[in-house]
C-alpha positions in Angstrom: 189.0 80.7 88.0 189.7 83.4 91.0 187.5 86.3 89.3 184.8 83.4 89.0 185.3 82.6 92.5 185.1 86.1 93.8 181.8 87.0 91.5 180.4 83.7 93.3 181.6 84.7 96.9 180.1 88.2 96.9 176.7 86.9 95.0 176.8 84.4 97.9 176.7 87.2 100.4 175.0 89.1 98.4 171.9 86.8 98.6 172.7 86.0 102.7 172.3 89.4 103.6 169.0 90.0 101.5 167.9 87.2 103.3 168.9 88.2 106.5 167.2 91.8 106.2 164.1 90.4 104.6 163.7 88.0 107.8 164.4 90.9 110.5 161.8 93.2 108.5 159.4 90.8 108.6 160.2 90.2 112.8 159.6 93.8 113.0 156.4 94.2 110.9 155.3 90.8 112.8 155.6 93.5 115.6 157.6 90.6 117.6 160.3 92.8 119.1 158.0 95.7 120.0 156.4 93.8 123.2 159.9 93.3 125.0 160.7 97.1 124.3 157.1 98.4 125.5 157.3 96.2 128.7 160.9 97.8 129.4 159.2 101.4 129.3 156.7 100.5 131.1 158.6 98.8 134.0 161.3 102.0 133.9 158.4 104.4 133.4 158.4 107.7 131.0 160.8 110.2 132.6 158.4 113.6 132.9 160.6 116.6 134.5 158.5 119.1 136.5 160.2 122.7 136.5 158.9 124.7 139.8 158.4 128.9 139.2 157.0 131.4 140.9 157.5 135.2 140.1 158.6 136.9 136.8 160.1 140.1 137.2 162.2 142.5 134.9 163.7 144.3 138.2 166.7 142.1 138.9 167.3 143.5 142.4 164.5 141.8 142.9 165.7 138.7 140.7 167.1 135.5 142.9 165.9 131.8 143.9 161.8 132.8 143.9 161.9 135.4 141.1 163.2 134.8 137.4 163.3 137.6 134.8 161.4 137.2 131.6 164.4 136.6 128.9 164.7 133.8 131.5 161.8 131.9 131.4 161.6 132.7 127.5 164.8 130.9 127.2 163.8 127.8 129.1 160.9 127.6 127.0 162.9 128.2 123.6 165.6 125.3 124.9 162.7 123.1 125.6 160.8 123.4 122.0 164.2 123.2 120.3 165.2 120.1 122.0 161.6 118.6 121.5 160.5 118.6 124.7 155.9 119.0 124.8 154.8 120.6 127.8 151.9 119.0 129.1 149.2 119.3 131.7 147.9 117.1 135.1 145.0 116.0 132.9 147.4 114.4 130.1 148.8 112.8 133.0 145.9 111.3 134.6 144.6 110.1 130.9 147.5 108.3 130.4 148.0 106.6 133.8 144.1 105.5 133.0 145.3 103.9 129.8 143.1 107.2 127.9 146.0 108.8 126.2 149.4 108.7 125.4 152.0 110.8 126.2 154.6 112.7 123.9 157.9 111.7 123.7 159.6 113.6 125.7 157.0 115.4 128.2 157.9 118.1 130.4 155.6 120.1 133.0 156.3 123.9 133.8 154.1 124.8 137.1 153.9 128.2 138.6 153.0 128.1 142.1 151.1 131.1 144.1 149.0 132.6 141.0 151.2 136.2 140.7 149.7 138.6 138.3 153.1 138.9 136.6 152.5 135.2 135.4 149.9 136.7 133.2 152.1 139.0 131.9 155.1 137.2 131.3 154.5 133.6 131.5 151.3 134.1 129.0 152.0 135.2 126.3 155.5 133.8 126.3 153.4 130.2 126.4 151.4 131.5 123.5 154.5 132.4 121.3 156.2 128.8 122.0 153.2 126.8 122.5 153.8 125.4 125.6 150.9 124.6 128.2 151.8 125.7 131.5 150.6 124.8 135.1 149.6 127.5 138.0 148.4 127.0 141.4 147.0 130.1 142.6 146.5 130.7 146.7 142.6 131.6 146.4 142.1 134.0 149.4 144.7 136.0 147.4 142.4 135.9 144.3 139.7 137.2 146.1 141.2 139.8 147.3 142.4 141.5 143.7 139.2 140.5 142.3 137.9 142.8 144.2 140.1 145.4 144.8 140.2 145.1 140.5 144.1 146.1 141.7 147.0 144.4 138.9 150.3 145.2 139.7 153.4 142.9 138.7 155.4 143.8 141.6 152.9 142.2 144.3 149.2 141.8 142.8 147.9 138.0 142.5 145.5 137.4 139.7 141.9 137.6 139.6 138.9 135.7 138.6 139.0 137.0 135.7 142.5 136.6 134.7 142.0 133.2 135.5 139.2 132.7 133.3 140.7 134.4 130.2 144.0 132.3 130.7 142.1 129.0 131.4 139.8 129.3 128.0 142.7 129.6 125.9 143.6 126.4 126.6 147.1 126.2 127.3 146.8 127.1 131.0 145.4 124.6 133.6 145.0 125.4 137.1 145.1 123.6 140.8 144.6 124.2 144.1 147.5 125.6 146.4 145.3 125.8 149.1 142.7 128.7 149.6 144.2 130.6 152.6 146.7 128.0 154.3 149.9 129.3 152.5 151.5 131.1 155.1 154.9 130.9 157.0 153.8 130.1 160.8 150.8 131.6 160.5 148.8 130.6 163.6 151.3 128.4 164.6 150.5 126.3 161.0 153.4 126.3 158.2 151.4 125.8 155.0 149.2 122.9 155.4 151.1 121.0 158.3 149.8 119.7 161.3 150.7 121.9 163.9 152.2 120.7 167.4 149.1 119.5 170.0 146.5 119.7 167.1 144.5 116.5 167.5 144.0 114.7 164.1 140.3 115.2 163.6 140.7 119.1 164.0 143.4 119.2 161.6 141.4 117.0 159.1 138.3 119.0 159.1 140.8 122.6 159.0 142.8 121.1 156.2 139.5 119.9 154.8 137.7 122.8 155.0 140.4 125.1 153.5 141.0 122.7 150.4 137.2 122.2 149.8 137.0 126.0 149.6 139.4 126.1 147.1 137.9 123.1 145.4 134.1 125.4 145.7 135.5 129.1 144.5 137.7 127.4 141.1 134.3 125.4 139.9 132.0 128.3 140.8 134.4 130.8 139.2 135.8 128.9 136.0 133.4 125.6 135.7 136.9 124.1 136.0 137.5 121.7 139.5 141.1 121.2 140.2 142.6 117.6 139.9 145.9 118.2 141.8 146.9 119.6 144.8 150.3 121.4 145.2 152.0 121.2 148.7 152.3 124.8 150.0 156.2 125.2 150.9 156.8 121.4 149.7 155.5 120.3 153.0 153.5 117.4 153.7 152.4 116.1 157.1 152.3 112.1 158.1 148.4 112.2 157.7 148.0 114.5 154.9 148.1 112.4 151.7 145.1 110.3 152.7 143.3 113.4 153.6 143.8 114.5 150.2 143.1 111.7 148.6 139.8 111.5 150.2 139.1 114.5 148.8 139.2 113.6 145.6 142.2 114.4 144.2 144.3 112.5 141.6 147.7 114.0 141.8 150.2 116.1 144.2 153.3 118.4 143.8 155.7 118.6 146.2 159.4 120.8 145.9 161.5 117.7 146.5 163.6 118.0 143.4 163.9 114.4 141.8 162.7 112.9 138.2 159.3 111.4 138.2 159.1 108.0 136.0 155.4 107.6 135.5 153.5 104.0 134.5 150.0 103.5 134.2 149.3 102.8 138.1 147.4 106.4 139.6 150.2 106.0 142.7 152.5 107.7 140.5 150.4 110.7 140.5 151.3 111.3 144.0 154.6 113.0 145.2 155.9 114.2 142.2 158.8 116.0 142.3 160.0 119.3 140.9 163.3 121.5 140.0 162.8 124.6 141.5 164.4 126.9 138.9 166.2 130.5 140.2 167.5 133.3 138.3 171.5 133.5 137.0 171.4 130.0 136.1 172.0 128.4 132.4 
């Protein structure tokens, strides 16, 4: 009577728990818990990291908060593809935030600000070896100037026209504009793109303008590529400087405010995003 009892007891359960999985498959092919969990992501937003560089040297006297040697950056990128991280561009971004893509799991953007020769010689072909797209915002009077001197050194040279172009066709190298010849420290009286003290605001909007449209002018007539994004030279932004640049036509910006960036599918995102600045001697 017990060992009938028990055979009966674990049949019963048996048959509950078939039940039970055969009703929560069917809720999940019914796709009925899928809305709550995509509405949750897209309230929260999909977290996308943005890692600020700028040189690569091998000299480590030289090595410090600006200037990273090339084990370096080869190890961030090896961390990053072994952990499963996809490094993706400012267009992937904009697609997605227009409902026209989607975007990998776990996204992560590397950007190189200033458009240093030695990017092309480290940063390169380490993004070929690991697949990883990578981001660089070259300072165009700077490009002129080597393009024409034909001068490539990876101490101090910036990269030319054709470096660009080479870089940009193989497809995992998107650039934007850093301004064409408004990165400087004080110069003028102007840090990087700010207003400066007793400029009235229609000056500054046709100089800032006129600077960023340049930019905008030499990168299509150079590379048949226009720049989407515009990266804040120094990280600084002025009270009337977003709107200007949104006038102008561009769809995302980059400041050096280090902070996670949750993006949805409203274009606001775009704007601001934030960035780890990444030095040398660090893990």
């Amino acid at each position: 009577m017990f060992l009938s009892f028990s055979i009966n007891k674990r049949g019963f359960w048996a048959i509950c728990a078939a039940f039970l999985t055969g009703v929560l498959l069917g809720l999940v092919r019914m796709n009925f818990s899928q809305p709550a969990a995509v509405d949750a992501a897209v309230q929260e937003g999909i977290p996308v990291p943005v890692i600020m560089y700028h040189s690569i040297l091998k000299d480590e006297s030289r090595q410090g908060k600006y200037v990273i040697s090339p084990s370096e950056l080869e190890s961030d990128m090896k961390y990053l593809r072994d952990h499963g991280y996809t490094a993706v561009t400012v267009r992937d971004l904009i697609a997605y935030v227009n409902d026209e893509g989607e975007l990998p799991e776990k996204p992560v953007m590397l950007t190189f600000d200033d458009g240093y020769y030695n990017n092309y010689l480290y940063a390169y072909p380490l993004a070929e070896k690991y697949g990883m797209k990578i981001i660089i915002a070259p300072i165009g009077y700077y490009t002129d100037v080597f393009s024409e001197t034909g001068e490539e050194n990876g101490n101090y040279s910036h990269l030319t026209w054709d470096r660009i172009r080479e870089m940009q066709e193989s497809g995992l190298v998107e650039f934007q504009n850093h301004s064409y010849n408004m990165h400087a420290s004080e110069k003028g009286g102007r840090m990087g793109t700010r207003q400066m003290d007793g400029e009235d605001l229609q000056t500054y909007t046709e100089n800032l303008t006129g600077d960023l449209q340049m930019m905008q002018r030499k990168m299509t007539e150079n590379t048949g590529y226009t720049p989407d994004a515009f990266v804040y030279p120094f990280g600084l932004i002025s009270k009337s400087e977003p709107e200007i640049i949104k006038r102008l036509g561009f769809q995302c910006t980059f400041t050096c405010e280090e902070r996670m960036n949750y993006l949805t599918r409203d274009p606001e995102k775009l704007f601001d995003l934030g960035r780890y600045l990444r030095p040398s001697g660090r893990s």
